[in-house]
SEFI-813147 format. One line per 3 residues: number of its first residue (from 1); their letters; for each residue x, y, z of C-alpha. Coordinates in steps of 0.5 Angstrom, whole numbers, plus 500, padded with zeros to 3 digits. Layout:
NUM = A = X,Y,Z  ...
***
This chain:
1 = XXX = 824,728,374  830,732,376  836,733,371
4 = XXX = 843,731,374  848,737,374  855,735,371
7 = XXX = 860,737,377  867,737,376  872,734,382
10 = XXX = 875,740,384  869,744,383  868,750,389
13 = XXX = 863,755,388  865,762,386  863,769,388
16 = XXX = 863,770,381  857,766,379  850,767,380
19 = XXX = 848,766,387  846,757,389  846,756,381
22 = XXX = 845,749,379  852,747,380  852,751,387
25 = XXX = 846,746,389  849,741,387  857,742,391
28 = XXX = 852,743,397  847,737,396  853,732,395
31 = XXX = 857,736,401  851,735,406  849,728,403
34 = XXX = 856,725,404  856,729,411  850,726,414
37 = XXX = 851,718,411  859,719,416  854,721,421
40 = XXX = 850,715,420  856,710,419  859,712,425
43 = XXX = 852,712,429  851,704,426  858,704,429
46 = XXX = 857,705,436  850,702,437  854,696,435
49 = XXX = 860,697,439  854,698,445  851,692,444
52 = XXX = 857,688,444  860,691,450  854,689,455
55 = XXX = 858,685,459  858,684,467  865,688,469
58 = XXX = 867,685,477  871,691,479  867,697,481
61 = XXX = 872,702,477  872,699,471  865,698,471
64 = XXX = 864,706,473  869,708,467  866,703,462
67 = XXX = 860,707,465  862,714,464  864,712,457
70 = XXX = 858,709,455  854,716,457  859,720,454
73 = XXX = 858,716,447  850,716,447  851,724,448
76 = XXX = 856,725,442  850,721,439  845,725,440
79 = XXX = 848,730,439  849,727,431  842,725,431
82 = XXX = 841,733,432  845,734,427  843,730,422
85 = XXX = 835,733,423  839,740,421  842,737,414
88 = XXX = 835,734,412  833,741,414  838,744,409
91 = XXX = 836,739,404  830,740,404  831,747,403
94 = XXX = 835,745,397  829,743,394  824,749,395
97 = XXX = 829,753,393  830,757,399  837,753,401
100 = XXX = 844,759,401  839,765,403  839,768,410
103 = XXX = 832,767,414  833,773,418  834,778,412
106 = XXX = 833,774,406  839,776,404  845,771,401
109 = XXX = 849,768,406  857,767,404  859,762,400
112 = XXX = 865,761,405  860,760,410  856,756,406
115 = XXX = 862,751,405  864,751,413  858,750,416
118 = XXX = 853,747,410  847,748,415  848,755,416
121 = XXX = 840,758,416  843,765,417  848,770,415
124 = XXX = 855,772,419  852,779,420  844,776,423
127 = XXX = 848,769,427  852,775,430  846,779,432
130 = XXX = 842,773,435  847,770,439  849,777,442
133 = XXX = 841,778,444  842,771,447  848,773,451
136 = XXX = 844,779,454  838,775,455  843,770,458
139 = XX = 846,774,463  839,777,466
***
C-alpha cells in the first residue's frame, strides 16, 4: 500500500525540488481528484435539472428556447465527460510514474504549466509545434 504524503496547505511546487517528487504527485493527484468530483457534481446537477424540466411548454418560443438550452447544457456536458477521461488519463499517469513529462520528447513539461492545465501530456515547446502542424494541415 502506498504511503500517504503530508502536504501542507499553502503547499506549490517549486522549481528548486526534484522534478514530480512525492509531494509534487501529491499537489497534482488532489488537484485532479478535486477537479474531476466538481465536474461530476456539477454533471448530477444538470441530469437532474433535466429531468426535472421535462414539462409540456404551450408556447412554441419558449419551448424552442428551453430546447436550444437543453442542447446546449448536454454539449457542456459532453464536453466535461471528455474531460473527466482526460484527469483519469493523468491520474493514471501519476500511477506508472510517467505523470509531469512530455510524451513527445520525454522532457519535463513546466510546472506552471502542470498547475494550469494538470491534463497537460505535452510541454509548451511540443504543444506549440503540434497545433502549428494542425493549422498548416488545416488550411490544405
Amino acid at each position: 500500500m502506498k504511503q500517504e504524503v503530508f502536504l501542507p496547505e499553502d503547499y506549490r511546487p517549486a522549481e528548486d525540488e526534484p522534478f514530480m517528487n512525492d509531494k509534487q504527485l501529491e499537489y497534482f493527484r488532489r488537484k485532479l481528484i478535486h477537479w474531476k468530483n466538481e465536474l461530476l457534481d456539477e454533471t448530477r446537477d444538470t441530469i437532474e435539472g433535466l429531468q426535472q424540466s421535462t414539462r409540456n411548454i404551450p408556447d412554441v418560443a419558449d419551448r424552442a428556447s428551453e430546447e436550444t438550452d437543453r442542447a446546449l447544457e448536454l454539449r457542456t456536458r459532453d464536453r466535461q465527460r471528455k474531460l473527466v477521461a482526460k484527469i483519469n488519463s493523468a491520474l493514471r499517469r501519476i500511477d506508472e510514474g510517467e505523470y509531469g513529462y512530455c510524451e513527445v520528447t520525454g522532457e519535463p513539461i513546466s510546472l506552471k504549466r502542470l498547475d494550469a492545465r494538470p491534463i497537460a501530456t505535452m510541454s509548451l515547446e511540443a504543444q506549440e509545434r503540434h497545433e502549428r502542424r494542425e493549422k498548416v494541415h488545416r488550411d490544405d
